[in-house]
C-alpha positions as CSV (number, residue, x, y, z in Angstrom):
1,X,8.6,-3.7,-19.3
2,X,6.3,-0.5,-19.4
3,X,2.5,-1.2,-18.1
4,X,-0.4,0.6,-19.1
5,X,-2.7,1.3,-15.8
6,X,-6.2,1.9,-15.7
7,X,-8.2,2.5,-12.5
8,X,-11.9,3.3,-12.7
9,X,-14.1,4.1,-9.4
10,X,-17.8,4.6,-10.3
11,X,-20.1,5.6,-7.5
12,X,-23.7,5.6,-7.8
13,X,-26.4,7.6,-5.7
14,X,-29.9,7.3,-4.6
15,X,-30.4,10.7,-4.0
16,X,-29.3,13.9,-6.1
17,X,-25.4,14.9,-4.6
18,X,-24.9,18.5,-4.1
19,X,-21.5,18.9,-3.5
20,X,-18.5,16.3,-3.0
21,X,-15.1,16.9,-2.2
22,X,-12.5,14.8,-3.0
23,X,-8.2,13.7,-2.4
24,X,-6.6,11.2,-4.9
25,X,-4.0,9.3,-4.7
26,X,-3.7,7.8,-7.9
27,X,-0.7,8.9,-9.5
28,X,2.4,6.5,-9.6
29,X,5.4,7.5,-8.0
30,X,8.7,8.1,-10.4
31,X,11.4,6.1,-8.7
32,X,14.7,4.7,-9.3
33,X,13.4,1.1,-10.5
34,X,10.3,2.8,-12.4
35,X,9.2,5.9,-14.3
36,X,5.8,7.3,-14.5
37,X,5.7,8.5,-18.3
38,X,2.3,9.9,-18.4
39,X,-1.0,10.1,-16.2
40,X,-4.3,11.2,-16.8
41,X,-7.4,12.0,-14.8
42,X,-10.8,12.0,-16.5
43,X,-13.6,12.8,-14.1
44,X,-17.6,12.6,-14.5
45,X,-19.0,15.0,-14.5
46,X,-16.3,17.5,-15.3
47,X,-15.0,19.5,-11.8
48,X,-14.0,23.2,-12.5
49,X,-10.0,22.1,-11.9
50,X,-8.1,19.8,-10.2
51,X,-5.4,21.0,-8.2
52,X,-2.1,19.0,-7.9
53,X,-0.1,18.7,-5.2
54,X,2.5,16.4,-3.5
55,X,2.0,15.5,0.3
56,X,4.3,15.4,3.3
57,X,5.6,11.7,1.6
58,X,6.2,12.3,-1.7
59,X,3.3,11.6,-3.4
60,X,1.3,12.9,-6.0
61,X,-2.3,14.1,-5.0
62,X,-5.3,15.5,-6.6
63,X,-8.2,17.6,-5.5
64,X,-10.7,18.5,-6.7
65,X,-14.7,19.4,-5.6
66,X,-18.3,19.2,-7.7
67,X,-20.9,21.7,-7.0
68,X,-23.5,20.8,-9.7
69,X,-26.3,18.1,-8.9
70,X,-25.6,14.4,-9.9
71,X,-26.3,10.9,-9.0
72,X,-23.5,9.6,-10.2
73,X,-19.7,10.0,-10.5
74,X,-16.9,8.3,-12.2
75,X,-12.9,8.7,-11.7
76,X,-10.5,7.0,-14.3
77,X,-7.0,7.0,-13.8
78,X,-4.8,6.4,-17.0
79,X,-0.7,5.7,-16.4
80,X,2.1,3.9,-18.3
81,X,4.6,3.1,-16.3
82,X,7.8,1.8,-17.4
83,X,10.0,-0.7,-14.7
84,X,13.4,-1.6,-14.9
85,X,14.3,-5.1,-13.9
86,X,15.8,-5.4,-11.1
87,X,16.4,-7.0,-7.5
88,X,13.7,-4.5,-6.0
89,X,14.2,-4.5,-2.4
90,X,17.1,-7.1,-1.9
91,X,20.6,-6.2,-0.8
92,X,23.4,-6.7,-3.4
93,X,25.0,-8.0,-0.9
94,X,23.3,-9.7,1.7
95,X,22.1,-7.7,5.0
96,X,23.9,-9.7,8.0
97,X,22.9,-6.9,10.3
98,X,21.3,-8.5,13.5
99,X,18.3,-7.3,15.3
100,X,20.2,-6.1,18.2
101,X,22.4,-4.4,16.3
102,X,20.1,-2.5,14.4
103,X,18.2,-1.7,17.2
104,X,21.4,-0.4,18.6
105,X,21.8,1.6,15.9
106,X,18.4,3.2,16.2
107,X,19.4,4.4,19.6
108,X,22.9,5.8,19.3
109,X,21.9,7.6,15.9
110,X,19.7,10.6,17.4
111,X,19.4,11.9,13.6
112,X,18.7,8.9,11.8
113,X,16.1,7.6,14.8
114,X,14.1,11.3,14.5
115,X,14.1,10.8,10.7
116,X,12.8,7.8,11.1
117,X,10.5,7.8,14.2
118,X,7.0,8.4,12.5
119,X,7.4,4.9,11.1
120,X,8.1,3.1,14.9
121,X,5.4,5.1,16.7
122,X,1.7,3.7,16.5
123,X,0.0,5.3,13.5
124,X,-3.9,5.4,13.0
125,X,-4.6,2.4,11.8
126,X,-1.5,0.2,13.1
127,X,-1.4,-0.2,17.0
128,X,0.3,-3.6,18.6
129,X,-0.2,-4.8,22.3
130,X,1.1,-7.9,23.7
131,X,-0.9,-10.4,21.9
132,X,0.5,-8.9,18.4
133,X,4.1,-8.9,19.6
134,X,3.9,-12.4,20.9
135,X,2.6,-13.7,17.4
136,X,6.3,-12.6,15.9
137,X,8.3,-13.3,18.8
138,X,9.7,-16.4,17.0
139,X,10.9,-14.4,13.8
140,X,12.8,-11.6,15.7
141,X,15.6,-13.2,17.6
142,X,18.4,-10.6,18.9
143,X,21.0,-12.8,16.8
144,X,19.2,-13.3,13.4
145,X,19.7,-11.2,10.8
146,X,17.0,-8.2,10.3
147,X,16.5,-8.7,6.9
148,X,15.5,-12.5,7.3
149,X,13.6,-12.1,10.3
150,X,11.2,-9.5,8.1
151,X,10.9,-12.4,5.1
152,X,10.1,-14.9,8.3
153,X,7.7,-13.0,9.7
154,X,6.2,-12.5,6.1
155,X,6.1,-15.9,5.2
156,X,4.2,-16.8,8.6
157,X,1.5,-14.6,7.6
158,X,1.6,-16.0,4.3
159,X,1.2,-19.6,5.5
160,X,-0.9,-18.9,8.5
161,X,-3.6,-16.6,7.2
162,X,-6.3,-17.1,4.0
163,X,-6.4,-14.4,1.8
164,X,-10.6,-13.8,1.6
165,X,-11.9,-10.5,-0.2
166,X,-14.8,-9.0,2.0
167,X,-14.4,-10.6,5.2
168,X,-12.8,-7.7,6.6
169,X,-13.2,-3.9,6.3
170,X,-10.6,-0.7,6.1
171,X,-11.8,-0.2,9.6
172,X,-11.2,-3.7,10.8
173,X,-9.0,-3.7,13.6
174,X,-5.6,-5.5,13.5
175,X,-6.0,-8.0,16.4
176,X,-9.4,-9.1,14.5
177,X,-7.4,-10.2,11.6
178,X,-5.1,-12.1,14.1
179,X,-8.0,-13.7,15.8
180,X,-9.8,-14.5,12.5
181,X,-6.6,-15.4,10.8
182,X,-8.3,-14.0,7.6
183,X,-8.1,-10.8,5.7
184,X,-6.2,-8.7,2.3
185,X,-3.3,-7.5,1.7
186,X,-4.3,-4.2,3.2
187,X,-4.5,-6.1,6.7
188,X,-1.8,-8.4,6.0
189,X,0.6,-5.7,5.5
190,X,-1.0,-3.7,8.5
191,X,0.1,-6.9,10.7
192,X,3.3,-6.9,9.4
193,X,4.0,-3.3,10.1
194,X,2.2,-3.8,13.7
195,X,4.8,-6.8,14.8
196,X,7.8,-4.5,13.1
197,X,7.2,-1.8,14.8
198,X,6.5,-3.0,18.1
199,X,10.1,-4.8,18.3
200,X,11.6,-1.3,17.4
201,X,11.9,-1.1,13.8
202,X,10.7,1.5,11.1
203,X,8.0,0.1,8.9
204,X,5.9,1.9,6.2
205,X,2.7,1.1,3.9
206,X,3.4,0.8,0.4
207,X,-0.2,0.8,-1.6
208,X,0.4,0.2,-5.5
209,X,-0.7,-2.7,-8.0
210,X,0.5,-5.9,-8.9
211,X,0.6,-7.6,-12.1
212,X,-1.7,-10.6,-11.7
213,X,-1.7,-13.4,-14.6
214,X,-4.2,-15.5,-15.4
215,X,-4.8,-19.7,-15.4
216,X,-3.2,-21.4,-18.0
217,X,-4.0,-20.8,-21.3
218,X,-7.3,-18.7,-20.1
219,X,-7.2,-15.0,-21.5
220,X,-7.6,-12.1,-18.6
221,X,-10.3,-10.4,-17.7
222,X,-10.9,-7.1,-17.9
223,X,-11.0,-5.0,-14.4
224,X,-9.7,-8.3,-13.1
225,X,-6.6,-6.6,-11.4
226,X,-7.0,-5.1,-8.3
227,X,-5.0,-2.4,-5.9
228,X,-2.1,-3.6,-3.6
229,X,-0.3,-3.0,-0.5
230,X,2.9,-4.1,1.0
231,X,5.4,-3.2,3.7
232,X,8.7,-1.8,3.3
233,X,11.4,-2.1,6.3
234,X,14.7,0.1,6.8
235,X,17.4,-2.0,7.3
236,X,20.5,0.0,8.7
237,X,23.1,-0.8,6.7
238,X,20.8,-1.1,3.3
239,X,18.2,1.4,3.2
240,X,14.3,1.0,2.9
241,X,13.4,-2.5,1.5
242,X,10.4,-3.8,0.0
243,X,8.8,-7.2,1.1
244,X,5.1,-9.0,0.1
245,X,3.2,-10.7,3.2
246,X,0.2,-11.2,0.7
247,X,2.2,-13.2,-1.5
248,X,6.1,-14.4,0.4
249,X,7.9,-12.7,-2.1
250,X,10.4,-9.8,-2.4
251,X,8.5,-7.1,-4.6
252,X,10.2,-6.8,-8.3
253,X,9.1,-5.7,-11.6
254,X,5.4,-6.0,-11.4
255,X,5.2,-4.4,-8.3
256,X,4.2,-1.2,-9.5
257,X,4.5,1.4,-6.6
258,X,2.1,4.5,-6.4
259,X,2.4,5.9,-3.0
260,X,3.6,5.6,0.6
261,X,2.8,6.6,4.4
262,X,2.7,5.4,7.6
263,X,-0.6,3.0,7.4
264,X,-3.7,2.9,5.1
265,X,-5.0,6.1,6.2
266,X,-2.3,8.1,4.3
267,X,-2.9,7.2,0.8
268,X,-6.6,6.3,0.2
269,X,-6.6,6.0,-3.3
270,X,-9.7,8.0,-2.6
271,X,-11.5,9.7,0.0
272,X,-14.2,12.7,0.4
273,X,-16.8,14.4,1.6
274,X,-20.1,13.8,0.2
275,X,-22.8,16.0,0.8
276,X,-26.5,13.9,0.4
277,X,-28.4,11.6,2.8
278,X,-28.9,8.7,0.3
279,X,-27.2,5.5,0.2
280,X,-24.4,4.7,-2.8
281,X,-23.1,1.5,-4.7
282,X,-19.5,1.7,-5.4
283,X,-17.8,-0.4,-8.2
284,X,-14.1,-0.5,-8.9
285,X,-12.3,-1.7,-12.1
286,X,-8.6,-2.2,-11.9
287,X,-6.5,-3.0,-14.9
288,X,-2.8,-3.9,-15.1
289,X,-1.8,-4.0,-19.0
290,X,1.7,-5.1,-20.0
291,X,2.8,-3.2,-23.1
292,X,6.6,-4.0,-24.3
């Protein structure tokens, strides 16, 4: 399946802008289960350049800065992406590897515990005390698997909590989402990587998109789609897998992966400095087009 993606951020001023700065992280990754065959960046009004780079993860950036006057600015990101069917994130063979054993494993491999340690530490955005530790105390027994106490924990968020756009912020803290037991994926996955880490495993923020279809026999809307974000867990004797608190599910084909870090914070798929003392509207416009 290849998948044509286009994201479009429009902001809109009050006041005359003078000078912005800004870091994207728009680009999809190119990974084993998918290839990025082409991106393009078309930005209004025109910078001077944009400078690529790739970040301490992996993943593609772009900056760039405008020093003319404008009240308004537009950023559209143009991939196809093709992705190879697969078991994305699920063991070939299944993962019998218990908690306390990869726990253990943690702490008698120095090398693979240092290489891993950014993803077990608190992070910005993701910080656990008692209260968040106790809310997964059920899914992470010593004897159970590793591997099934991350798809328990995910499916207790996903039975426990509504999914309700606007009710939180990216500045919302995590033990509001567990009082309110509302939220996005965004806070969902944040919760997820807070309970993780705070029993002693690595845990990272995966921020992408995700093929959504529409009712029966009702044609999709345009900008309908929307950004994602999910958790992947390392597993000792598998490697890093990906799982969905937002929706139960192991991540496959339509999970379409752009970049990764240790919380939110990392990959913004944008974030600036504005120079102007008005107030802005921001719109966003996300499409996810299959294309065989």
């Amino acid at each position: 399946m290849k998948y044509k993606l286009v994201h479009k951020t429009e902001y809109k001023y009050l006041d005359t802008v003078t000078s912005y700065q800004s870091l994207l992280c728009l680009a999809p990754r190119t990974l084993s289960r998918q290839i990025c065959q082409e991106f393009k960046l078309e930005i209004t009004p025109a910078p001077a350049e944009i400078i690529e780079r790739v970040d301490f993860y992996g993943n593609t950036t772009h900056y760039f800065s405008l020093h003319t006057p404008h009240k308004q600015l537009s950023v559209v990101a143009t991939s196809l992406v093709e992705c190879i069917t697969d078991t994305v994130g699920t063991p070939l063979i299944p993962s019998d590897i218990s908690c306390a054993e990869a726990r253990k494993a943690f702490v008698q491999d120095r090398s693979l515990k240092i290489s891993l340690l950014e993803f077990m530490i608190p992070s910005p955005m993701v910080r656990w005390d008692e209260q968040i530790r106790n809310f997964a105390s059920d899914c992470f027994q010593d004897d159970k698997p590793l591997y099934d106490s991350v798809r328990g924990l995910c499916h207790k968020i996903f039975t426990e909590f509504d999914f309700v756009p606007d009710f939180t912020t990216i500045h919302t803290p995590i033990k509001d989402v567990l009082a309110a037991k509302k939220g996005v994926c965004q806070d969902f996955s944040h919760l997820a990587i807070a309970c993780i880490r705070s029993f002693g495993f690595a845990a990272k923020y995966v921020s992408g998109y995700l093929e959504t279809l529409p009712p029966p026999n009702r044609p999709k809307l345009q900008g309908s789609d929307a950004s994602h974000a999910w958790i992947s867990v390392f597993i000792p004797d598998y490697g890093w897998c990906d799982f969905d608190p937002t929706n139960d599910m192991v991540p496959r084909e339509r999970h379409i992966t752009t970049a990764w870090g240790r919380d939110y914070s990392d990959v913004p798929p944008l974030k600036g400095i504005i120079f102007s003392a008005g107030k802005q509207a921001l719109s966003v416009e996300v499409d996810v087009i299959p294309s065989e």
